[in-house]
C-alpha positions in Angstrom: 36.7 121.0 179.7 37.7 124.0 177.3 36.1 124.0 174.2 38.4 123.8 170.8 37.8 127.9 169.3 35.0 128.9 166.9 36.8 128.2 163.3 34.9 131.3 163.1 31.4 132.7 162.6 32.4 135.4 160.3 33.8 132.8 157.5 31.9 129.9 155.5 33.0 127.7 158.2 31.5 127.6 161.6 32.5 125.9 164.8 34.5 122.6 164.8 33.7 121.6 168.1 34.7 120.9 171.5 38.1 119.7 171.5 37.5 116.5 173.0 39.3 114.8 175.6 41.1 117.5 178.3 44.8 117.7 178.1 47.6 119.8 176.7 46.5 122.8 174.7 49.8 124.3 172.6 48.5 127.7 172.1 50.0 130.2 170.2 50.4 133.7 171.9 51.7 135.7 168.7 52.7 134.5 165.9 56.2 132.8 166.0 55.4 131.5 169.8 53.5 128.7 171.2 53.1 127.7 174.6 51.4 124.1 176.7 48.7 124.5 179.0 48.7 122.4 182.0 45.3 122.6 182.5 44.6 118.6 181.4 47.1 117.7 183.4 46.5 119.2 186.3 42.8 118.0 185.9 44.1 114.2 185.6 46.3 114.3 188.3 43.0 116.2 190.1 40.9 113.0 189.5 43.9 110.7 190.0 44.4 112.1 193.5 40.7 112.0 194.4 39.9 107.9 193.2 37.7 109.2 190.3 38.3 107.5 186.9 41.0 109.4 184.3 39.6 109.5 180.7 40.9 107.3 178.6 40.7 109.7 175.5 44.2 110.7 174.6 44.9 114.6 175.3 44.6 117.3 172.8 46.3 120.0 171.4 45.5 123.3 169.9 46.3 126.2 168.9 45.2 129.7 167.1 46.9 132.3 166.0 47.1 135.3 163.1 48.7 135.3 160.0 47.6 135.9 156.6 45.2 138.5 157.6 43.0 136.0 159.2 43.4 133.2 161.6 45.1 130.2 161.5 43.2 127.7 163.8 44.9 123.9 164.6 43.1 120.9 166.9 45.1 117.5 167.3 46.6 115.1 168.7 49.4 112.7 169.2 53.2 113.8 168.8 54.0 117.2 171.1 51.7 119.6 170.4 53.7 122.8 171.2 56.3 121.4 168.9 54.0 120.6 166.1 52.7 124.0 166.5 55.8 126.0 166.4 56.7 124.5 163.4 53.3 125.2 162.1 53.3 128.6 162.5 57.1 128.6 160.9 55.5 127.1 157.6 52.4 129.4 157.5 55.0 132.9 158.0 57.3 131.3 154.9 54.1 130.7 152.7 53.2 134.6 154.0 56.7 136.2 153.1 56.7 134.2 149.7 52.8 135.1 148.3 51.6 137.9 149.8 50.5 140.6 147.4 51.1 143.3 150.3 54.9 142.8 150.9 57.0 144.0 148.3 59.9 141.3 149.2 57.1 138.3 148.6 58.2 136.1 145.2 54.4 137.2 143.9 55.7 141.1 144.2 58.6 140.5 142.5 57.2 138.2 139.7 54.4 141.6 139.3 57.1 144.0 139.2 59.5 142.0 136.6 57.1 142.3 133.8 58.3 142.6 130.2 62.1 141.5 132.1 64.2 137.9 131.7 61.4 136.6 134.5 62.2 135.8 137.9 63.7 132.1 139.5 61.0 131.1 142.5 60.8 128.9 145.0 60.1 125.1 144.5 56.9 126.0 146.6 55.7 128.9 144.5 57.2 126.8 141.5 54.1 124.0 141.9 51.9 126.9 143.2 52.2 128.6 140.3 52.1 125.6 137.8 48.7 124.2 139.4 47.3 127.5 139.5 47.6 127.5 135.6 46.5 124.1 135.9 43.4 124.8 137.8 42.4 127.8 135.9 42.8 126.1 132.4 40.5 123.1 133.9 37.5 125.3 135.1 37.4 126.7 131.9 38.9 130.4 132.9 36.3 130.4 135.9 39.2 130.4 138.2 42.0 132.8 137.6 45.2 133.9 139.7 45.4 137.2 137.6 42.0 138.9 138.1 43.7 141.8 139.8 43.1 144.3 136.9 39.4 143.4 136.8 39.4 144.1 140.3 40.9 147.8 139.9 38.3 148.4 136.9 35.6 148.1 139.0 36.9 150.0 141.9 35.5 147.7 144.4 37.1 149.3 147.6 35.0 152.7 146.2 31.8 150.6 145.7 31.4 149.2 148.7 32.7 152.4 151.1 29.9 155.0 148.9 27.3 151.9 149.5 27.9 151.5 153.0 28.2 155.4 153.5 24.8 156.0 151.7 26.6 157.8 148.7 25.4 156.8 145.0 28.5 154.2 144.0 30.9 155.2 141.1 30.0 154.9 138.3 30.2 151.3 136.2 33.2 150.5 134.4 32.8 150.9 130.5 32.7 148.4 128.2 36.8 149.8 126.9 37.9 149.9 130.5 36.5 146.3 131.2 37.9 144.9 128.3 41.4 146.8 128.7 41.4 144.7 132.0 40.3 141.4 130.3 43.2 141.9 128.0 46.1 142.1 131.2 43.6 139.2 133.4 44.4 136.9 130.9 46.4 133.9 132.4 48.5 133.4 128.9 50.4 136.3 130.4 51.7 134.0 132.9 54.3 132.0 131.4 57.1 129.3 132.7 60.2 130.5 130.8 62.7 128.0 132.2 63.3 125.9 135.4 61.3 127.5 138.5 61.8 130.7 136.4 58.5 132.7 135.6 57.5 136.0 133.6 54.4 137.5 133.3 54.3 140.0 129.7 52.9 142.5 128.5 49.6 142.7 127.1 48.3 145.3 124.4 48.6 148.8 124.9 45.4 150.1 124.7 41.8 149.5 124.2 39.6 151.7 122.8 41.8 154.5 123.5 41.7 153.1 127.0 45.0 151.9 128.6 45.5 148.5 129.4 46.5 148.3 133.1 49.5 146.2 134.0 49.1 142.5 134.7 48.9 141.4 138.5 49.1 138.2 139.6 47.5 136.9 143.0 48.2 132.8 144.0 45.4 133.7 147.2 42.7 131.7 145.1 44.8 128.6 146.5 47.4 129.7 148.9 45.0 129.1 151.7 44.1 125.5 150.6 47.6 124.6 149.7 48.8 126.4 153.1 46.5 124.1 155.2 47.4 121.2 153.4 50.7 121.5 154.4 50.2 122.5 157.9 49.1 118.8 157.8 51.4 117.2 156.2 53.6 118.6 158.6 51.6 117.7 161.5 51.7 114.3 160.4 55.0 113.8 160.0 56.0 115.0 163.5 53.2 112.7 165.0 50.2 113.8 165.1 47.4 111.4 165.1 45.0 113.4 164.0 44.6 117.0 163.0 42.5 119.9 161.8 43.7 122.9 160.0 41.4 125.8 159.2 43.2 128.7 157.4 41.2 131.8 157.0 37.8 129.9 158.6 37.2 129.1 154.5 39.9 126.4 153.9 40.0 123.3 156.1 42.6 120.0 156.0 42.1 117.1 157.6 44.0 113.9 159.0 42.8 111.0 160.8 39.9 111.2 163.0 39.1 113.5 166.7 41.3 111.6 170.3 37.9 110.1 171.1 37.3 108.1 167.5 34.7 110.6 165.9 35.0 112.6 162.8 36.2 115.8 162.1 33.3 118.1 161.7 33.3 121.6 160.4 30.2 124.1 160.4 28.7 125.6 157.1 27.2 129.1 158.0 23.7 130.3 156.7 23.9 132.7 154.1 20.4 133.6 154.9 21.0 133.8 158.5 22.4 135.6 161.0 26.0 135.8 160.8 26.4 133.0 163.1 23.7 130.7 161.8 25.1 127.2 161.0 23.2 125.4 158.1 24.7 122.1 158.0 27.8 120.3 159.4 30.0 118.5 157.3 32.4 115.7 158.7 36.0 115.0 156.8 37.4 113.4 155.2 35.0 112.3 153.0 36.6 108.9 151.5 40.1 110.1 150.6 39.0 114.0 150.3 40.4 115.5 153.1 40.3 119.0 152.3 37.2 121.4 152.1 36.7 125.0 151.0 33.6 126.9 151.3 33.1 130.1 149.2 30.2 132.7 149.2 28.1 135.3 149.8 28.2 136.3 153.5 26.2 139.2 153.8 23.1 138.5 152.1 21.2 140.1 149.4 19.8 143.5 149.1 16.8 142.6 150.5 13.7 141.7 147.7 15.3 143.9 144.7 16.4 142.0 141.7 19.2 143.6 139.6 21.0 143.2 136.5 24.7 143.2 135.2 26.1 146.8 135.0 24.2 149.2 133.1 20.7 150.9 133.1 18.7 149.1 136.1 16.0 146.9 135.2 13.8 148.6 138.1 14.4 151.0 140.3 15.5 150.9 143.8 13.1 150.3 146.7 12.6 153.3 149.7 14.2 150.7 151.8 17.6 151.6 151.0 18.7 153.2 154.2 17.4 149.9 155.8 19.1 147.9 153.2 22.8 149.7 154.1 21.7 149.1 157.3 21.6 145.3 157.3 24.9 145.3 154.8 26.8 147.1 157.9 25.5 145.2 160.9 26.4 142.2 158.8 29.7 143.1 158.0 32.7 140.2 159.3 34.3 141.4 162.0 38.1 142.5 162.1 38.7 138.9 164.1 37.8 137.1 161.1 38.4 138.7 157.9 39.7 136.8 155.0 42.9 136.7 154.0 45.0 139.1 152.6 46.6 137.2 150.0 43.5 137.5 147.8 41.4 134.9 145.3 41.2 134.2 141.6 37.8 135.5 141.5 37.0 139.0 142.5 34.6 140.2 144.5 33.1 143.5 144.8 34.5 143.7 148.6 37.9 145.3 150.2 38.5 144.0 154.1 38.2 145.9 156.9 40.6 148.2 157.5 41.5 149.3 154.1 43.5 146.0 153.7 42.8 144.6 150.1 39.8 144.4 147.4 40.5 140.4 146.4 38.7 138.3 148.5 35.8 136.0 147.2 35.7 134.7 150.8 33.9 137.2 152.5 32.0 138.9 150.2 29.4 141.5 150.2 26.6 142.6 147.5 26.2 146.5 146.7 23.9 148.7 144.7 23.7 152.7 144.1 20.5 154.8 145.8 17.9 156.2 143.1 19.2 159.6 143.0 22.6 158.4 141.6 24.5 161.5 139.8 25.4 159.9 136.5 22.0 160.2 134.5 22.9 157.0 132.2 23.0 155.6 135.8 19.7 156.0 138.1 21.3 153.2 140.4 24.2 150.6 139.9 22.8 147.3 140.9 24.7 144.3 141.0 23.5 140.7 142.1 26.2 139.0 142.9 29.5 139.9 144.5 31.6 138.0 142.3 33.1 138.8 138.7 33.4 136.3 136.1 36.7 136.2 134.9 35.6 135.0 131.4 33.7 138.1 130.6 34.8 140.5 132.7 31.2 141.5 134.2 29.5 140.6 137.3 28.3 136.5 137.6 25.0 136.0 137.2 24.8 132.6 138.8 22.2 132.8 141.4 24.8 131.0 143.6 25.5 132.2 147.5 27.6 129.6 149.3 29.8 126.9 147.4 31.4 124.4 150.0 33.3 121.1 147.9 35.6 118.8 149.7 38.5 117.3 147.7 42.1 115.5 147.9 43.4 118.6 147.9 43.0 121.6 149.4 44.1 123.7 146.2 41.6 121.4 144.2 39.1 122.7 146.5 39.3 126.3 146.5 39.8 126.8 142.9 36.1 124.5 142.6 34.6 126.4 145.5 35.3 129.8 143.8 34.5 128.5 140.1 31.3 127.0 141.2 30.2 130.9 142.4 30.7 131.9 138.5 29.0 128.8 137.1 27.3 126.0 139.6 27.6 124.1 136.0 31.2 123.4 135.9 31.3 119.4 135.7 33.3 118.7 139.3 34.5 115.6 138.3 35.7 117.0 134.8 38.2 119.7 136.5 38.9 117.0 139.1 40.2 114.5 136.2 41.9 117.4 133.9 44.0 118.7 136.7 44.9 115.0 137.8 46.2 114.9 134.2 48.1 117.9 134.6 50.2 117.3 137.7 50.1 113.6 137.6 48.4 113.1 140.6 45.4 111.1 141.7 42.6 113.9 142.1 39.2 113.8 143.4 36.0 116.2 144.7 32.7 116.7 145.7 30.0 119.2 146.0 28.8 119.1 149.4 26.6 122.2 149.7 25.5 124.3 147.3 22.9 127.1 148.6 21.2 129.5 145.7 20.0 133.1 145.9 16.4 133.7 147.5 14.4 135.3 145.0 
């Protein structure tokens, strides 16, 4: 019996299991193509023809395949499978070509590059994505926001993390002009619904300080992901399927109905304090009517037993273990396999993907610091602890918090608390759960189901 794949060790979400019953696989060879494996059939017909008993477990389906800069992983069954899965791979492509931040032809591109014009008429999908985003970000407070970006390029995370990694002293911190320059164009009143499905993002002040303000950017990969697997679903659903999972990007996961043999969907919660396949708890979904999770953290770990402090002067210096410390940040690093995707998050984190691809993913994260013998002499070290930067001040979170995973009715719901809860573990779930209900009209629920702090 072939096992269903690893939703992947590199994400927040580990292995969802063997795939039950044998029987028709729809796996996807590329992107845009999906095949049927006759291996459960040929194993039925092989215990038919021999007098041993056939399972009575319906046959499964599944499928994985990139897009998004990750993986796209699907388990179900009812309905055809290689059907379902073509048309699933169709809908994850669209959502690509509309949102990603790396194609120029995408409706975010366009909406970045119209600034300070008559705005630009979107999509009915990027219409609601758009609108809940707002939503979301208003009701945690500003802990989630879709236009980070220019915090992002203050901090020059991509630079950060390659001098770390290399052994180089990191650049040196943002000042407090330049941070608050970028505050001024991450601000999500920028953002603005100027008539039906049309949007326009202004123009923020001109300067700071004498500092520039950088031009606004705006990245929907805080939710895409959740509202992508949702819909993969949905879809599923309505062609048949009897039960499915979708795992986008091994961080966002969307369920239906329960596994061909009557159990639960279960999905893995790495270890942050593990190896990078350490598992520290399994969580099976839907919870009640939440059947959408999203798990956001810290993957790589702290710098070993040194405590740090916001940027600025460090609060002690850096221990001799630094060349063992880069060490364990590299062998830790998430493969290429699974990397996060490339559309981003609304909280930054001090990490680019492999490859050069981009610097906004809170997914995957990783923690860095600057060696003793820095350059900069109001700098001895850079020392940050925590990967993520609070959109409401502009400065690294201070939170204490590795690994947020909440299940909720939806899967945007869900990443927008997953990421929030990273800045501030004291953001009232229930709260953002009943203010964005109130501001889409729809019934709204979540839940914290693993929270796992810093080791100090």
């Amino acid at each position: 019996m072939r096992r269903a794949g690893s939703v992947g060790s590199a994400g927040s979400v580990g292995s969802a299991g063997p795939a039950g019953g044998s029987g028709d696989e729809a796996v996807a060879g590329s992107p845009g193509v999906a095949r049927a494996g006759d291996a459960g059939d040929a194993a039925r017909e092989g215990a038919a023809r021999e007098g041993a008993p056939v399972s009575s477990v319906p046959p499964m389906w599944r499928s994985s395949f990139p897009a998004m800069g990750t993986r796209v992983d699907i388990i179900g069954w009812g309905g055809n499978g290689m059907a379902i899965v073509n048309a699933i791979v169709e809908v994850v492509a669209r959502h690509e070509d509309l949102w990603s931040v790396f194609r120029v032809s995408s409706e975010v591109s366009r909406l970045n590059a119209a600034m300070a014009g008559p705005g630009l008429v979107v999509s009915e999908d990027t219409d609601r994505l758009l609108r809940d985003a707002l939503a979301l970000a208003e009701a945690t407070g500003g802990a989630f926001n879709p236009m980070i970006g220019p915090l992002v390029a203050a901090w020059d995370v991509k630079a950060m993390r390659a001098a770390y990694v290399a052994g180089r002293p990191l650049p040196p911190a943002p000042s407090a002009c330049v941070v608050e320059a970028a505050m001024r164009s991450s601000s999500c009143g920028l953002l603005s619904r100027v008539g039906e499905r049309r949007w326009a993002v202004g123009v923020p002040a001109e300067s700071v300080g004498g500092v520039d303000v950088p031009s606004p950017r705006l990245d929907l990969g805080g939710i895409a992901k959740g509202y992508t697997a949702d819909a993969c679903r949905d879809l599923a659903v309505s062609m048949g399927a009897r039960g499915v999972l979708v795992s986008v990007g091994t961080s966002s996961v969307s369920v239906s109905g329960t596994r061909a043999d009557g159990s639960p969907w279960r999905a893995g919660l790495r270890d942050p304090h593990g190896a990078p396949t350490a598992i520290a708890g399994v969580v099976e979904v839907p919870v009640g009517d939440m059947a959408s999770l999203s798990t956001s953290g810290d993957n790589l770990g702290p710098l070993g037993d040194t405590r740090a402090v916001c940027a600025g002067p460090v609060a002690e210096p850096v221990s001799g273990r630094a060349a063992d410390l880069r060490a364990r940040e590299t062998s830790r690093e998430t493969p290429a396999g699974g990397r996060d995707s490339q559309l981003g998050s609304g909280c930054a984190s001090l990490n680019s993907d492999e490859g050069g691809s981009e610097p906004l993913t809170a997914h995957v994260p990783v923690l860095a610091h600057a060696v003793a013998d820095s350059d900069a002499p109001d700098q001895a070290a850079r020392l940050l602890d925590h990967h993520i930067i609070d959109p409401r001040t502009g400065y690294p979170a201070r939170s204490g918090v590795r690994q947020v995973s909440v299940v909720a009715s939806s899967g945007m719901l869900a990443e927008a608390l997953s990421t929030a809860l990273l800045v501030d573990p004291s953001i009232d779930v229930s709260d953002v759960a009943a203010r964005w209900a109130r501001a889409t009209g729809a019934p709204a629920s979540a839940k914290v189901v693993g929270l796992v702090r810093a080791e100090r």
